[in-house]
C-alpha positions in Angstrom: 80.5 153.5 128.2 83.4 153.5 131.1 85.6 153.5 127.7 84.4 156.0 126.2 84.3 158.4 129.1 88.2 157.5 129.2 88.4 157.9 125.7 86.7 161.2 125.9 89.5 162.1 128.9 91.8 161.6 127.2 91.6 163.9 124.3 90.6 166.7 126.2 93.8 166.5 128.2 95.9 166.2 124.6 94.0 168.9 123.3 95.1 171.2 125.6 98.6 170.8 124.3 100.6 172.4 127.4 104.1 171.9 127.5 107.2 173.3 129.9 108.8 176.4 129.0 112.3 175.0 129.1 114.0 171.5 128.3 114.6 169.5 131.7 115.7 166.2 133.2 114.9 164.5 136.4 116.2 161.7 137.7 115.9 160.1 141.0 115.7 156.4 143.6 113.7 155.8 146.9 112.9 152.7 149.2 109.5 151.8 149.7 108.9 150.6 152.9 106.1 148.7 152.3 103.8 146.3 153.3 101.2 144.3 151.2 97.5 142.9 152.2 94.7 141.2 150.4 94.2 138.5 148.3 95.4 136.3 145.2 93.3 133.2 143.5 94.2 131.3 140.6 92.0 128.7 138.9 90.8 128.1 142.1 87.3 129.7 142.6 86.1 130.5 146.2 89.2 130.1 146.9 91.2 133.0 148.0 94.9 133.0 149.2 95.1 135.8 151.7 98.6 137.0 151.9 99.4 137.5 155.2 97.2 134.7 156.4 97.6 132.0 154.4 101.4 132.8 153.3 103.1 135.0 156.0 103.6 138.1 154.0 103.8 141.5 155.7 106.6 143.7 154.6 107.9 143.5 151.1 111.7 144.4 149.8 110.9 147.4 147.2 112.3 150.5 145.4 112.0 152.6 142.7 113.4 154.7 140.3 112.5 157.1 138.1 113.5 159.9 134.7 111.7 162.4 133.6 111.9 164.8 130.4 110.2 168.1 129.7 110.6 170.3 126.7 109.3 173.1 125.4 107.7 172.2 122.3 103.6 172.4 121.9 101.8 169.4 121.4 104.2 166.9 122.1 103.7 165.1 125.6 106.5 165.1 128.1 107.8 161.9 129.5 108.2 159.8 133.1 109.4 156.3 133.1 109.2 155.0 136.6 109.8 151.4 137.5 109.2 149.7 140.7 110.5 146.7 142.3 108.2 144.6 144.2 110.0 140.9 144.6 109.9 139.0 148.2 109.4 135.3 149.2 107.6 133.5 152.4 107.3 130.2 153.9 104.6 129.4 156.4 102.3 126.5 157.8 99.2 126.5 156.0 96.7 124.8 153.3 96.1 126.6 150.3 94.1 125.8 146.9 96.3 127.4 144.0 95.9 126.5 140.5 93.3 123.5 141.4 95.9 121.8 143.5 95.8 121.9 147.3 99.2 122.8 149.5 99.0 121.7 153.2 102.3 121.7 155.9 105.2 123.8 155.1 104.2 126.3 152.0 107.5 128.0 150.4 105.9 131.1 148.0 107.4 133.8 145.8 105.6 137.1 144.5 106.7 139.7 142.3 104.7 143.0 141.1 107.2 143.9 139.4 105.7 147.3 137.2 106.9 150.0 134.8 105.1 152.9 134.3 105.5 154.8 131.1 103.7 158.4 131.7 103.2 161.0 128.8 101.7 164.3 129.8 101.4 168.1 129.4 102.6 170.5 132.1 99.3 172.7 132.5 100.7 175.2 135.3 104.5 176.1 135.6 104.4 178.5 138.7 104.2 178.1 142.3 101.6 175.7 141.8 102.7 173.2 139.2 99.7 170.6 137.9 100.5 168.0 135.3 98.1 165.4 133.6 98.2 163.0 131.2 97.8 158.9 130.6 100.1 156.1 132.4 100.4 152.6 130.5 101.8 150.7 133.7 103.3 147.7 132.6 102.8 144.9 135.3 105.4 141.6 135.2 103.6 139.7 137.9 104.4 136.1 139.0 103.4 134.2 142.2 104.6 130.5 143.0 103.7 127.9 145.3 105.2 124.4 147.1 105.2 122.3 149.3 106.6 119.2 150.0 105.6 117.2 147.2 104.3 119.5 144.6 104.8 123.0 142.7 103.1 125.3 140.6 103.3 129.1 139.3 101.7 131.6 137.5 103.0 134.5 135.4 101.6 137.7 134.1 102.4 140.0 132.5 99.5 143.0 131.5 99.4 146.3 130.3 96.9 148.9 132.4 96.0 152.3 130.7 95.6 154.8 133.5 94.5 158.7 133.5 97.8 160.8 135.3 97.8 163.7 137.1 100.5 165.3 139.3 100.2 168.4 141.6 102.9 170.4 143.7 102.7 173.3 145.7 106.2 175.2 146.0 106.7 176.8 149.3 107.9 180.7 149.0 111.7 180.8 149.6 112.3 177.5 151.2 113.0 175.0 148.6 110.7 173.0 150.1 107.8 171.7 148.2 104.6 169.5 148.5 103.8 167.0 145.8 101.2 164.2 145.1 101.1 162.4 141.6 98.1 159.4 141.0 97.9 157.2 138.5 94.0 155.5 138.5 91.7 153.7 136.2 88.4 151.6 136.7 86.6 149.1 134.8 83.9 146.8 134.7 85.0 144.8 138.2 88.9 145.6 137.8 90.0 148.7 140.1 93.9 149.8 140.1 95.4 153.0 141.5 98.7 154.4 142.0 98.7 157.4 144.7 101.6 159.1 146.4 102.4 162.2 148.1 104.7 163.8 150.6 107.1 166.6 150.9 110.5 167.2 148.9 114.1 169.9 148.9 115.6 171.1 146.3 119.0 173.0 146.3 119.6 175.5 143.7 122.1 173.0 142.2 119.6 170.8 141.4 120.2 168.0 143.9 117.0 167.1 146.2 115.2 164.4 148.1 112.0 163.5 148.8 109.8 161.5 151.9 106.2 161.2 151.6 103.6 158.1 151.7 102.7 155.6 148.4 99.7 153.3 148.3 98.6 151.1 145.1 95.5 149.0 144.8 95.9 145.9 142.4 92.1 144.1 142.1 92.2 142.3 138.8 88.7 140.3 137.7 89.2 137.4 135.5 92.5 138.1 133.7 94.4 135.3 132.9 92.2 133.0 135.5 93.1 135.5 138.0 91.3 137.5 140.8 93.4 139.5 143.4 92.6 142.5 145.7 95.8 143.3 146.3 97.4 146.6 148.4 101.1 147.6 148.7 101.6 151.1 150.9 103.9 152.4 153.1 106.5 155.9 153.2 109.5 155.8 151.5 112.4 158.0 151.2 114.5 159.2 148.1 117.3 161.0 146.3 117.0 162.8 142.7 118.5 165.3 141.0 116.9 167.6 138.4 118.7 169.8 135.8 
């Protein structure tokens, strides 16, 4: 049913067949400052890794980049490819039970959430108020490892997640200055994932801008690949881009 309402979604928003008025690039970079909670398990049921707890991880090393292209011909989506960086490593005193085996004294970890999001959508509203919408397929290359001092293990992943887009800004009247939230969200069965950031951006009349605001994603994965997480990532970042 859950499918078929996306289904459904998704060709009303194609249907509508809006486009920009004019041909246009933008391309931009921002650090994430952010920090990551919640959970991983991996062959291991009942028993959940908490991130923090059980393997010392608060803030993560991230950034992302993005390019986007609009055109002015009907019917044919625009495009965003976005791609964020999501790579740290820990190493705490704890016991763990990853992948059936159990870790105890000194536990050296690496995660990565890596993702790349490849958004086609139709620009609805081109005015003051700009809305865009669309579908995300957000490509998630996802490892985590474990070890202590006599054993290893590791899991990788790698898993596309079709998501509905939408993207909203609000232009402020002769300022430059606009306000501008995009999220990327989809639900099924027990899995939940969202994408959702927002914040305030400049742009010169050359084109050259930058952006602050607030990002927050929600990875909880049921049963996919022998893995369960309830994972969040959020924090503000900061970022240059330049549009033309």
């Amino acid at each position: 049913m859950k499918k078929n309402i996306l289904l459904l979604s998704l060709s009303t928003i194609f249907a509508l067949g809006a486009s920009a008025d004019t041909f246009g690039v933008e391309i931009g970079a921002a650090a994430w400052a952010a920090k990551t909670s919640g959970n991983i398990e991996y062959k291991s049921a009942g028993n959940d890794i908490d991130l923090s707890k059980d393997l010392g991880y608060d803030d993560l090393n991230t950034n992302f980049i993005w390019a986007s292209f609009e055109h002015p011909i009907p019917f044919i989506p625009n495009i965003k490819i976005q791609h964020t960086k999501v790579e740290d490593s820990s190493s705490k005193v704890s016991s763990i039970t990853f992948d059936n085996k159990t870790f105890s004294g000194n536990i050296s970890s690496n995660i990565q959430l890596n993702q790349t999001d490849f958004i086609a959508y139709y620009e609805l509203l081109d005015t003051w108020l700009n809305l865009d919408v669309g579908i995300n397929g957000k490509f998630i290359d996802a490892s985590v490892s474990a070890k202590d001092s006599t054993q290893t293990s590791s899991k990788d992943l790698q898993y596309i997640i079709p998501m509905i887009y939408a993207k909203a800004r609000f232009d402020l009247p002769f300022s430059g200055l606009s306000l501008e939230s995009d999220l990327s969200y989809i639900t099924y069965e027990d899995s939940e994932f969202y994408d959702l950031k927002g914040g305030l951006l400049y742009e010169t009349s050359f084109g050259l801008g930058a952006s602050a605001g607030y990002r927050m994603e929600k990875l909880q994965l049921d049963d996919i690949s022998d893995v369960n997480s309830n994972i969040e990532i959020k924090g503000a970042y900061a970022g240059l881009f330049y549009h033309f």
